[in-house]
KESEVEX-840220 format. One line per 2 residues: number of its first residue (from 1); for each residue z, y, x of C-alpha. Coordinates in steps of 0.05 Angstrom, whole numbers. Last residue first. Layout:
BEGIN
NUM) Z,Y,X  ... $
//
This chain:
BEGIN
388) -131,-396,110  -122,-334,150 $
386) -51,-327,183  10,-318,157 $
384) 45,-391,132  -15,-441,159 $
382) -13,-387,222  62,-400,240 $
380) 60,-483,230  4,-483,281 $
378) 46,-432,326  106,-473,326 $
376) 63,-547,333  35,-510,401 $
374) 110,-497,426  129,-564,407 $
372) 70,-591,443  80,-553,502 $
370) 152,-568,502  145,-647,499 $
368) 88,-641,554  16,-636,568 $
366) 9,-580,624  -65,-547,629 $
364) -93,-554,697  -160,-601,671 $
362) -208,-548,669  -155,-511,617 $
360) -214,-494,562  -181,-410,564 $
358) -126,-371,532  -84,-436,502 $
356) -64,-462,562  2,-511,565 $
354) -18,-568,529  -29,-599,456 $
352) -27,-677,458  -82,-695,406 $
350) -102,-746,451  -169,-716,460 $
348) -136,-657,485  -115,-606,446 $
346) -97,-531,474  -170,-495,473 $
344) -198,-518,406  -133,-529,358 $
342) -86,-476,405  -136,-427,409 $
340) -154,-429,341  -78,-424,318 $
338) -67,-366,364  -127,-326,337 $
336) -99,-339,265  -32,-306,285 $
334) -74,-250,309  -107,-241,251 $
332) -50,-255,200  -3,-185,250 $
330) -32,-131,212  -38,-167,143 $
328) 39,-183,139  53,-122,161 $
326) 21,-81,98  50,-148,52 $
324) 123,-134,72  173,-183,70 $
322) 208,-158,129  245,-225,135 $
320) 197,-268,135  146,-226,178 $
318) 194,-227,224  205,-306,228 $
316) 137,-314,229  136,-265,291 $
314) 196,-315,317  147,-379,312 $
312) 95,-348,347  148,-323,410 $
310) 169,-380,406  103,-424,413 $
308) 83,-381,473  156,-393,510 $
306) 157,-466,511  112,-470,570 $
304) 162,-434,611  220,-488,606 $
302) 170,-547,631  152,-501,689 $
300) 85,-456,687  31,-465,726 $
298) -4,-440,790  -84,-435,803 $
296) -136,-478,783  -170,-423,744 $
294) -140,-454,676  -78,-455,702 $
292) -60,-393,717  3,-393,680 $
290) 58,-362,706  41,-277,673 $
288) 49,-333,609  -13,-317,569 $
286) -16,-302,491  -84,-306,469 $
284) -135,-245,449  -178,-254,508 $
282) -125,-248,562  -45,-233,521 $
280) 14,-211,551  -2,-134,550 $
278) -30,-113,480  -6,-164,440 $
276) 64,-163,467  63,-92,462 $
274) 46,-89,397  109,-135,386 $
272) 150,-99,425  144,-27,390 $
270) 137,-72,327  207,-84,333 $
268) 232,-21,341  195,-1,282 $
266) 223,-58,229  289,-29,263 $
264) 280,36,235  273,8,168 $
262) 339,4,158  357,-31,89 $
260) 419,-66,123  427,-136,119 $
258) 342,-146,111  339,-104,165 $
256) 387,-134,207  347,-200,198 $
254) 279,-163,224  315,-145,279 $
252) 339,-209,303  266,-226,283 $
250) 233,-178,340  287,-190,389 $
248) 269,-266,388  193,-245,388 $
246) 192,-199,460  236,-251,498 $
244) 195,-315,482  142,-279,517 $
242) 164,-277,580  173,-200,612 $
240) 183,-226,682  239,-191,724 $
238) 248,-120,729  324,-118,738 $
236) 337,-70,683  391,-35,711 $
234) 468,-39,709  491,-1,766 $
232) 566,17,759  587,-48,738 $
230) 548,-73,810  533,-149,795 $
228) 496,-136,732  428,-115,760 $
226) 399,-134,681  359,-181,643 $
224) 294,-219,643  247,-159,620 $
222) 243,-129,550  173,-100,534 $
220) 159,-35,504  121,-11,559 $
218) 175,34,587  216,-16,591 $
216) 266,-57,552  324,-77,579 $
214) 352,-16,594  417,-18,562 $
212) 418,31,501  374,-24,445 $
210) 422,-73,472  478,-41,461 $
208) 471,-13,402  437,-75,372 $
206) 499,-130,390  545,-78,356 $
204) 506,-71,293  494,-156,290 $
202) 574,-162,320  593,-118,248 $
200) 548,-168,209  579,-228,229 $
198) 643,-196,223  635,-176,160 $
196) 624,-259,129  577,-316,137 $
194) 545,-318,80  476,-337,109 $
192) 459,-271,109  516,-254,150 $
190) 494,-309,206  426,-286,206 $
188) 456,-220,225  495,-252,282 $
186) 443,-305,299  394,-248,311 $
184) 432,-204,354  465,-258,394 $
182) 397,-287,405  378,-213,435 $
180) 427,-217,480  426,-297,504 $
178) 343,-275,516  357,-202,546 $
176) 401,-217,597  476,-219,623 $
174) 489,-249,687  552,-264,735 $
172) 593,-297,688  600,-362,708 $
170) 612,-386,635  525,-369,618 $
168) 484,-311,604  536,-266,591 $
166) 538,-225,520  533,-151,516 $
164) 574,-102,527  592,-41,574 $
162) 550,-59,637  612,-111,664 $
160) 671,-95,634  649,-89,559 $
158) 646,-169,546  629,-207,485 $
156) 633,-289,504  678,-296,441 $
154) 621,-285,396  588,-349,427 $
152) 649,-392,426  654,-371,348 $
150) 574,-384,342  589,-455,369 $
148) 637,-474,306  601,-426,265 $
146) 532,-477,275  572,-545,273 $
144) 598,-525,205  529,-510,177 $
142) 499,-579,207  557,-620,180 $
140) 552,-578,113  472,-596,105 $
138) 488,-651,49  422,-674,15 $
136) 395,-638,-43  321,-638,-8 $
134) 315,-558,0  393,-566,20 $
132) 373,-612,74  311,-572,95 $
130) 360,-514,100  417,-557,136 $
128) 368,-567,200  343,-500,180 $
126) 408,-485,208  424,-534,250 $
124) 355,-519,298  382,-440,296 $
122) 454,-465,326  422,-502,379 $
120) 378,-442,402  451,-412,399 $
118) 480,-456,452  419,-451,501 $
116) 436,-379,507  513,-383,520 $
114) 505,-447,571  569,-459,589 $
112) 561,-540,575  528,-534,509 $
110) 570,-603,487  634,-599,527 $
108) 647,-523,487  619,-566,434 $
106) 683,-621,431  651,-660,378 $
104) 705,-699,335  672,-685,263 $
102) 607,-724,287  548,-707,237 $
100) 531,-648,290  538,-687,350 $
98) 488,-736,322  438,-685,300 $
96) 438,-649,370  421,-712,398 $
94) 378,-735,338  377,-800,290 $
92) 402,-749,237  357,-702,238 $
90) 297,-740,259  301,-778,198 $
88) 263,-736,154  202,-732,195 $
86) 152,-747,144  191,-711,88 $
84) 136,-674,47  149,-607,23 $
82) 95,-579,68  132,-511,90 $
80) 207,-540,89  176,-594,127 $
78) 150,-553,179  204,-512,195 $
76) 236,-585,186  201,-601,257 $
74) 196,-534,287  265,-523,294 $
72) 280,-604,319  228,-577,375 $
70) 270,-511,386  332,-558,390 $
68) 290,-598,440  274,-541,486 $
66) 356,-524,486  380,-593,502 $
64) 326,-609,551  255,-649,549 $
62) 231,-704,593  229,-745,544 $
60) 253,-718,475  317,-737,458 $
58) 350,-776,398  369,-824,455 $
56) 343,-887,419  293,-853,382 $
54) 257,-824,440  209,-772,416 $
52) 155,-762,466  75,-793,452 $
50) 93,-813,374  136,-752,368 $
48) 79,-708,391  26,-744,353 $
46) 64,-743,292  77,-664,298 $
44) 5,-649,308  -30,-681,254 $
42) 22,-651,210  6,-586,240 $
40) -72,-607,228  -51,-611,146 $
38) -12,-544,145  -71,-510,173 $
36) -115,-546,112  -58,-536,63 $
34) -53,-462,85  17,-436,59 $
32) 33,-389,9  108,-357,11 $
30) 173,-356,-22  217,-300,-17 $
28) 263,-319,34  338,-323,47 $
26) 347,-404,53  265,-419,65 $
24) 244,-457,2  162,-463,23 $
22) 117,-468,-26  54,-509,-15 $
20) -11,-486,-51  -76,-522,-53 $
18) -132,-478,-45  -180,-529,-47 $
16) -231,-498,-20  -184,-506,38 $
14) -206,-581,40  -266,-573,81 $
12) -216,-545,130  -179,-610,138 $
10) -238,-651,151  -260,-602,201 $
8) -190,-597,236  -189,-672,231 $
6) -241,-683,283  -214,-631,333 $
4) -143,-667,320  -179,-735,343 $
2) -206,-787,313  -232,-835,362 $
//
Protein backbone atom coordinates (compact mmCIF):
# COMPACT_ATOMS: atom_id res chain seq x y z
CA UNK A 1 0.00 0.00 0.00
CA UNK A 2 1.12 3.48 -0.33
CA UNK A 3 0.62 5.14 2.46
CA UNK A 4 1.29 8.87 3.73
CA UNK A 5 4.63 7.43 5.49
CA UNK A 6 5.50 6.28 1.94
CA UNK A 7 4.83 9.50 0.24
CA UNK A 8 6.47 11.64 2.85
CA UNK A 9 9.84 10.15 1.40
CA UNK A 10 8.89 10.59 -2.12
CA UNK A 11 7.78 14.01 -1.31
CA UNK A 12 10.89 15.02 0.49
CA UNK A 13 13.24 13.79 -2.21
CA UNK A 14 11.57 16.45 -4.13
CA UNK A 15 12.49 19.49 -1.81
CA UNK A 16 15.69 19.68 -3.69
CA UNK A 17 13.58 21.00 -5.78
CA UNK A 18 12.84 23.97 -4.11
CA UNK A 19 9.78 24.62 -5.92
CA UNK A 20 8.01 27.65 -4.76
CA UNK A 21 4.20 28.10 -4.19
CA UNK A 22 2.92 31.60 -3.38
CA UNK A 23 0.29 31.93 -1.37
CA UNK A 24 -2.37 35.19 -2.08
CA UNK A 25 -3.61 35.46 1.54
CA UNK A 26 -6.22 38.73 1.43
CA UNK A 27 -3.87 41.04 3.86
CA UNK A 28 -0.57 39.17 3.60
CA UNK A 29 2.74 39.54 2.29
CA UNK A 30 3.23 36.61 0.33
CA UNK A 31 5.08 33.75 1.68
CA UNK A 32 7.31 30.48 0.61
CA UNK A 33 5.84 27.34 1.04
CA UNK A 34 7.44 23.72 1.27
CA UNK A 35 6.36 21.85 -1.98
CA UNK A 36 7.33 18.59 -0.35
CA UNK A 37 5.19 19.52 3.10
CA UNK A 38 2.65 21.02 0.86
CA UNK A 39 2.58 17.75 -1.22
CA UNK A 40 1.83 15.22 2.07
CA UNK A 41 -0.98 17.96 3.10
CA UNK A 42 -2.51 17.24 -0.12
CA UNK A 43 -2.07 13.61 0.61
CA UNK A 44 -3.84 14.36 3.69
CA UNK A 45 -6.79 16.41 2.74
CA UNK A 46 -7.99 13.73 -0.04
CA UNK A 47 -7.78 11.01 2.31
CA UNK A 48 -9.81 12.79 4.89
CA UNK A 49 -12.60 13.81 2.52
CA UNK A 50 -12.44 10.47 0.82
CA UNK A 51 -12.94 8.59 4.46
CA UNK A 52 -15.60 11.69 5.93
CA UNK A 53 -16.94 14.29 3.61
CA UNK A 54 -20.49 13.62 2.78
CA UNK A 55 -21.37 15.28 -0.41
CA UNK A 56 -24.90 14.92 -0.13
CA UNK A 57 -25.20 16.74 3.24
CA UNK A 58 -22.17 19.00 2.63
CA UNK A 59 -21.17 17.71 6.23
CA UNK A 60 -18.61 15.85 7.55
CA UNK A 61 -19.73 12.58 9.35
CA UNK A 62 -19.88 12.70 12.55
CA UNK A 63 -18.61 16.20 12.60
CA UNK A 64 -20.50 19.56 13.89
CA UNK A 65 -21.24 22.95 12.47
CA UNK A 66 -18.37 24.70 14.11
CA UNK A 67 -15.53 21.62 13.68
CA UNK A 68 -16.57 21.49 10.05
CA UNK A 69 -16.23 25.27 9.39
CA UNK A 70 -12.63 24.86 10.80
CA UNK A 71 -12.29 21.82 8.30
CA UNK A 72 -13.75 23.99 5.22
CA UNK A 73 -10.76 26.63 6.91
CA UNK A 74 -8.19 24.33 6.38
CA UNK A 75 -9.31 23.16 3.06
CA UNK A 76 -8.83 26.49 0.85
CA UNK A 77 -6.09 27.51 3.54
CA UNK A 78 -4.60 24.96 1.67
CA UNK A 79 -5.50 25.83 -1.63
CA UNK A 80 -4.64 29.36 -1.40
CA UNK A 81 -1.07 27.89 -0.31
CA UNK A 82 -0.77 25.19 -3.32
CA UNK A 83 -2.56 27.12 -6.01
CA UNK A 84 -4.12 24.10 -7.23
CA UNK A 85 -7.97 23.70 -6.94
CA UNK A 86 -8.47 20.00 -5.91
CA UNK A 87 -11.13 20.78 -3.54
CA UNK A 88 -12.73 23.58 -5.30
CA UNK A 89 -16.09 22.36 -5.02
CA UNK A 90 -16.34 21.89 -1.44
CA UNK A 91 -17.36 25.43 -1.07
CA UNK A 92 -20.21 25.41 -2.70
CA UNK A 93 -21.52 21.78 -2.29
CA UNK A 94 -21.03 22.62 1.64
CA UNK A 95 -23.45 23.16 4.62
CA UNK A 96 -22.04 26.30 5.54
CA UNK A 97 -21.43 26.92 1.73
CA UNK A 98 -25.04 26.43 0.87
CA UNK A 99 -26.41 28.76 3.44
CA UNK A 100 -24.00 31.20 2.41
CA UNK A 101 -24.97 31.25 -1.51
CA UNK A 102 -28.68 31.34 -0.24
CA UNK A 103 -29.84 35.13 0.06
CA UNK A 104 -32.92 33.95 2.32
CA UNK A 105 -30.78 32.41 5.27
CA UNK A 106 -32.25 33.25 8.53
CA UNK A 107 -28.50 32.89 10.48
CA UNK A 108 -29.74 33.75 13.83
CA UNK A 109 -31.82 30.05 12.93
CA UNK A 110 -28.57 28.92 11.37
CA UNK A 111 -25.80 29.15 14.47
CA UNK A 112 -28.59 28.37 16.74
CA UNK A 113 -27.29 30.73 19.92
CA UNK A 114 -24.17 29.55 19.70
CA UNK A 115 -21.93 32.98 19.77
CA UNK A 116 -18.55 31.04 19.47
CA UNK A 117 -19.44 28.46 16.96
CA UNK A 118 -20.89 31.44 14.85
CA UNK A 119 -17.65 33.18 14.27
CA UNK A 120 -15.54 29.92 13.54
CA UNK A 121 -18.22 30.04 10.68
CA UNK A 122 -17.50 33.48 9.81
CA UNK A 123 -13.47 32.70 9.54
CA UNK A 124 -14.29 29.43 7.08
CA UNK A 125 -16.34 32.31 4.72
CA UNK A 126 -13.70 34.32 4.72
CA UNK A 127 -10.91 32.54 3.21
CA UNK A 128 -13.89 30.82 1.80
CA UNK A 129 -14.24 34.25 -0.37
CA UNK A 130 -10.22 34.65 -0.31
CA UNK A 131 -9.58 31.48 -2.31
CA UNK A 132 -12.51 32.71 -4.45
CA UNK A 133 -11.11 36.05 -5.06
CA UNK A 134 -7.44 34.39 -5.49
CA UNK A 135 -9.35 32.31 -8.40
CA UNK A 136 -11.51 35.49 -9.82
CA UNK A 137 -14.63 33.81 -8.75
CA UNK A 138 -17.36 35.73 -6.83
CA UNK A 139 -16.64 35.55 -2.89
CA UNK A 140 -19.50 38.35 -2.08
CA UNK A 141 -22.10 35.56 -0.89
CA UNK A 142 -19.43 34.35 1.53
CA UNK A 143 -18.39 38.14 2.56
CA UNK A 144 -22.01 39.14 3.06
CA UNK A 145 -22.84 36.02 5.07
CA UNK A 146 -19.75 36.77 7.36
CA UNK A 147 -21.07 40.74 8.53
CA UNK A 148 -24.43 39.37 8.51
CA UNK A 149 -23.43 36.89 11.60
CA UNK A 150 -20.65 39.26 12.88
CA UNK A 151 -23.58 42.03 13.45
CA UNK A 152 -25.51 39.27 15.75
CA UNK A 153 -22.11 38.67 17.23
CA UNK A 154 -21.32 42.41 18.08
CA UNK A 155 -24.72 42.73 19.40
CA UNK A 156 -24.09 40.01 22.06
CA UNK A 157 -21.67 42.81 24.00
CA UNK A 158 -22.68 42.99 27.52
CA UNK A 159 -21.23 45.21 30.60
CA UNK A 160 -23.80 43.85 33.24
CA UNK A 161 -22.44 40.78 33.93
CA UNK A 162 -18.29 41.09 34.66
CA UNK A 163 -18.19 44.53 32.80
CA UNK A 164 -17.94 43.27 29.06
CA UNK A 165 -17.21 40.77 27.08
CA UNK A 166 -19.22 38.61 24.84
CA UNK A 167 -21.60 35.53 26.27
CA UNK A 168 -20.84 32.22 25.33
CA UNK A 169 -24.14 31.38 23.97
CA UNK A 170 -28.26 33.14 23.97
CA UNK A 171 -28.73 31.70 27.55
CA UNK A 172 -26.53 33.96 28.87
CA UNK A 173 -25.17 32.51 31.80
CA UNK A 174 -21.36 32.17 30.51
CA UNK A 175 -18.81 34.25 29.05
CA UNK A 176 -15.31 32.65 28.20
CA UNK A 177 -12.15 33.01 26.79
CA UNK A 178 -12.68 31.08 23.33
CA UNK A 179 -16.18 33.31 22.05
CA UNK A 180 -13.88 36.38 23.70
CA UNK A 181 -10.92 36.04 22.19
CA UNK A 182 -12.77 35.16 18.63
CA UNK A 183 -14.54 38.43 19.05
CA UNK A 184 -11.12 40.01 19.31
CA UNK A 185 -9.78 38.55 16.28
CA UNK A 186 -12.77 38.63 13.96
CA UNK A 187 -13.22 42.29 14.91
CA UNK A 188 -9.79 43.47 13.83
CA UNK A 189 -9.76 40.98 11.02
CA UNK A 190 -12.94 42.40 10.22
CA UNK A 191 -11.37 46.14 9.81
CA UNK A 192 -8.65 44.88 7.77
CA UNK A 193 -10.87 43.41 5.59
CA UNK A 194 -12.53 46.86 5.06
CA UNK A 195 -14.91 46.49 7.27
CA UNK A 196 -15.27 49.87 8.71
CA UNK A 197 -14.41 51.99 12.55
CA UNK A 198 -16.49 50.04 14.33
CA UNK A 199 -14.86 46.94 13.57
CA UNK A 200 -11.84 48.30 14.78
CA UNK A 201 -13.24 50.23 17.86
CA UNK A 202 -15.01 46.54 19.20
CA UNK A 203 -11.14 44.99 18.36
CA UNK A 204 -9.71 47.85 21.18
CA UNK A 205 -12.69 47.31 23.31
CA UNK A 206 -12.79 43.45 23.01
CA UNK A 207 -8.71 43.63 24.13
CA UNK A 208 -9.24 45.83 27.26
CA UNK A 209 -11.40 43.74 28.58
CA UNK A 210 -10.17 40.80 28.05
CA UNK A 211 -6.60 41.42 28.68
CA UNK A 212 -8.20 43.07 32.52
CA UNK A 213 -10.58 40.06 33.29
CA UNK A 214 -8.64 37.29 34.62
CA UNK A 215 -8.66 34.97 32.15
CA UNK A 216 -5.38 34.42 31.82
CA UNK A 217 -3.26 33.17 34.66
CA UNK A 218 -0.44 33.49 36.16
CA UNK A 219 1.21 31.10 33.72
CA UNK A 220 0.35 32.94 30.78
CA UNK A 221 -2.33 30.65 29.81
CA UNK A 222 -6.08 31.55 29.41
CA UNK A 223 -8.41 29.06 31.14
CA UNK A 224 -12.11 28.14 30.02
CA UNK A 225 -13.74 31.30 31.17
CA UNK A 226 -15.06 33.03 34.10
CA UNK A 227 -17.38 32.55 37.69
CA UNK A 228 -19.94 34.76 35.88
CA UNK A 229 -23.00 33.92 37.82
CA UNK A 230 -22.10 36.35 40.81
CA UNK A 231 -21.57 40.10 38.84
CA UNK A 232 -19.69 40.91 41.76
CA UNK A 233 -17.33 37.82 41.52
CA UNK A 234 -16.09 37.36 38.17
CA UNK A 235 -13.04 35.04 38.44
CA UNK A 236 -11.20 32.99 36.31
CA UNK A 237 -12.91 29.80 36.87
CA UNK A 238 -9.79 27.56 36.57
CA UNK A 239 -10.99 25.25 34.11
CA UNK A 240 -8.74 23.48 31.39
CA UNK A 241 -6.28 25.70 29.61
CA UNK A 242 -7.08 23.89 25.90
CA UNK A 243 -4.93 24.68 23.47
CA UNK A 244 -7.13 26.13 20.90
CA UNK A 245 -7.57 28.94 23.49
CA UNK A 246 -3.85 30.07 23.77
CA UNK A 247 -3.45 30.50 19.56
CA UNK A 248 -6.93 32.18 18.80
CA UNK A 249 -5.90 35.05 21.26
CA UNK A 250 -2.49 34.97 19.86
CA UNK A 251 -3.71 35.92 16.08
CA UNK A 252 -6.55 38.22 17.29
CA UNK A 253 -3.65 39.99 18.47
CA UNK A 254 -1.49 39.70 15.85
CA UNK A 255 -4.48 41.34 13.55
CA UNK A 256 -4.69 44.37 16.02
CA UNK A 257 -1.28 44.81 15.41
CA UNK A 258 -1.27 44.96 12.00
CA UNK A 259 -4.48 47.71 12.52
CA UNK A 260 -2.64 49.50 14.93
CA UNK A 261 1.30 49.48 14.82
CA UNK A 262 1.40 48.30 18.64
CA UNK A 263 3.85 46.11 19.20
CA UNK A 264 2.83 45.50 22.67
CA UNK A 265 0.39 43.13 21.64
CA UNK A 266 3.02 41.02 19.45
CA UNK A 267 4.35 40.57 23.38
CA UNK A 268 1.21 39.65 24.92
CA UNK A 269 0.89 37.17 22.64
CA UNK A 270 4.01 35.51 22.87
CA UNK A 271 3.48 35.52 26.69
CA UNK A 272 0.82 32.68 25.76
CA UNK A 273 2.39 31.27 23.13
CA UNK A 274 5.70 30.42 25.11
CA UNK A 275 3.65 29.24 27.50
CA UNK A 276 1.86 27.00 25.34
CA UNK A 277 5.13 25.47 24.36
CA UNK A 278 6.39 25.26 27.58
CA UNK A 279 3.37 23.79 29.55
CA UNK A 280 0.93 21.92 27.09
CA UNK A 281 3.32 20.15 25.30
CA UNK A 282 5.27 16.20 26.47
CA UNK A 283 8.34 15.73 24.28
CA UNK A 284 8.08 18.76 22.27
CA UNK A 285 4.29 18.01 21.01
CA UNK A 286 1.21 19.71 21.90
CA UNK A 287 -0.84 17.41 24.37
CA UNK A 288 -4.47 17.89 25.30
CA UNK A 289 -4.18 17.72 29.59
CA UNK A 290 -7.53 14.89 28.11
CA UNK A 291 -5.53 12.85 26.17
CA UNK A 292 -3.87 9.98 27.64
CA UNK A 293 -4.27 7.92 25.08
CA UNK A 294 -1.27 6.68 24.21
CA UNK A 295 -0.77 4.99 27.83
CA UNK A 296 -4.24 3.41 27.52
CA UNK A 297 -5.68 5.87 29.60
CA UNK A 298 -8.65 8.53 28.83
CA UNK A 299 -9.26 10.41 25.56
CA UNK A 300 -10.39 13.33 24.30
CA UNK A 301 -14.06 14.00 22.82
CA UNK A 302 -14.65 14.60 19.13
CA UNK A 303 -14.68 18.57 20.04
CA UNK A 304 -11.28 18.27 22.01
CA UNK A 305 -9.31 16.64 19.37
CA UNK A 306 -9.74 19.59 17.16
CA UNK A 307 -8.00 21.83 19.48
CA UNK A 308 -4.09 20.80 18.55
CA UNK A 309 -4.63 21.63 14.84
CA UNK A 310 -6.06 25.20 15.92
CA UNK A 311 -3.95 26.17 17.96
CA UNK A 312 -1.16 25.33 14.80
CA UNK A 313 -3.19 26.84 12.37
CA UNK A 314 -3.72 30.20 14.60
CA UNK A 315 0.32 30.52 15.29
CA UNK A 316 0.45 30.57 11.35
CA UNK A 317 -2.03 32.95 11.48
CA UNK A 318 0.31 35.13 13.87
CA UNK A 319 3.18 34.77 12.19
CA UNK A 320 1.08 36.16 9.15
CA UNK A 321 0.23 38.96 10.49
CA UNK A 322 3.35 39.98 12.44
CA UNK A 323 5.36 39.60 9.44
CA UNK A 324 8.44 39.49 11.14
CA UNK A 325 11.37 37.26 10.02
CA UNK A 326 13.10 37.29 13.95
CA UNK A 327 9.60 35.47 15.00
CA UNK A 328 9.17 33.69 12.23
CA UNK A 329 12.46 31.72 12.99
CA UNK A 330 11.62 31.29 16.76
CA UNK A 331 8.46 29.60 16.44
CA UNK A 332 9.73 27.27 12.35
CA UNK A 333 11.21 24.63 14.81
CA UNK A 334 8.48 23.99 16.67
CA UNK A 335 6.05 24.15 13.93
CA UNK A 336 8.32 21.57 12.16
CA UNK A 337 8.25 19.32 15.36
CA UNK A 338 4.37 19.31 15.03
CA UNK A 339 4.41 18.36 11.42
CA UNK A 340 6.80 15.26 12.25
CA UNK A 341 4.74 14.19 14.86
CA UNK A 342 1.73 14.38 13.07
CA UNK A 343 3.34 12.47 9.62
CA UNK A 344 5.11 9.57 11.91
CA UNK A 345 3.17 9.51 15.15
CA UNK A 346 -0.55 10.67 13.94
CA UNK A 347 -0.97 8.52 10.48
CA UNK A 348 -2.16 5.33 10.34
CA UNK A 349 -1.77 3.15 7.54
CA UNK A 350 -4.86 4.55 6.15
CA UNK A 351 -3.53 7.82 6.05
CA UNK A 352 -6.37 8.80 8.54
CA UNK A 353 -4.43 11.16 11.01
CA UNK A 354 -5.63 10.65 14.78
CA UNK A 355 -5.86 12.08 17.97
CA UNK A 356 -2.06 11.61 19.49
CA UNK A 357 0.55 13.26 18.07
CA UNK A 358 3.11 13.16 21.35
CA UNK A 359 3.66 9.47 21.37
CA UNK A 360 3.06 5.94 18.64
CA UNK A 361 -0.82 5.93 20.12
CA UNK A 362 -0.64 1.86 20.95
CA UNK A 363 -3.82 1.71 19.28
CA UNK A 364 -5.91 4.57 21.72
CA UNK A 365 -5.38 7.34 19.30
CA UNK A 366 -8.97 8.78 17.96
CA UNK A 367 -9.34 8.68 14.02
CA UNK A 368 -12.03 11.10 13.25
CA UNK A 369 -13.22 14.03 10.89
CA UNK A 370 -11.73 16.55 13.54
CA UNK A 371 -8.57 14.79 14.11
CA UNK A 372 -7.84 14.83 10.64
CA UNK A 373 -8.77 18.35 10.06
CA UNK A 374 -6.86 19.34 12.97
CA UNK A 375 -3.70 17.20 11.72
CA UNK A 376 -4.26 18.66 7.87
CA UNK A 377 -4.08 22.36 9.94
CA UNK A 378 -0.80 21.76 11.32
CA UNK A 379 0.64 20.00 8.00
CA UNK A 380 -0.51 23.03 6.02
CA UNK A 381 1.12 25.38 9.07
CA UNK A 382 4.72 23.88 8.89
CA UNK A 383 4.86 23.73 4.70
CA UNK A 384 4.25 27.75 5.22
CA UNK A 385 6.79 28.27 8.56
CA UNK A 386 8.42 25.45 9.35
CA UNK A 387 11.71 23.85 7.97
CA UNK A 388 11.49 22.66 4.45
Amino acid sequence: MFTLHNFVLAATALATLNSIVAAKPLHHLQKRQCSATLAVADQSAASMQSHYYDSSSGQYNGGELWTDANTLEDLHNLMLATGNDNYGAVADSSYIGKAALNSGTNWNSFIGGSFDDAQWVILALWKIADYKSARGLDGGPFTRSAAAIYSIIEAQWDTGTCGGGVWWSSADTYKNSITNELFLLTSAQGYLRGGGQTYLDNANKEWAWLSSSGLRNSQGLYNDGLNSGNPSACTNNGQTTWTYNQGVVASGLANLYAATGNSALLTAAEVTLDATISLLTTNDILKESCDDAASGGAVCNNDQTSFKGIWVKHLQYYLDSANDATRTAKYSPFLGSQYSAVVHYGTNGNDDIGSVWYAPSSGGSQFTPESSGSGLAAIVAAAKYGPC
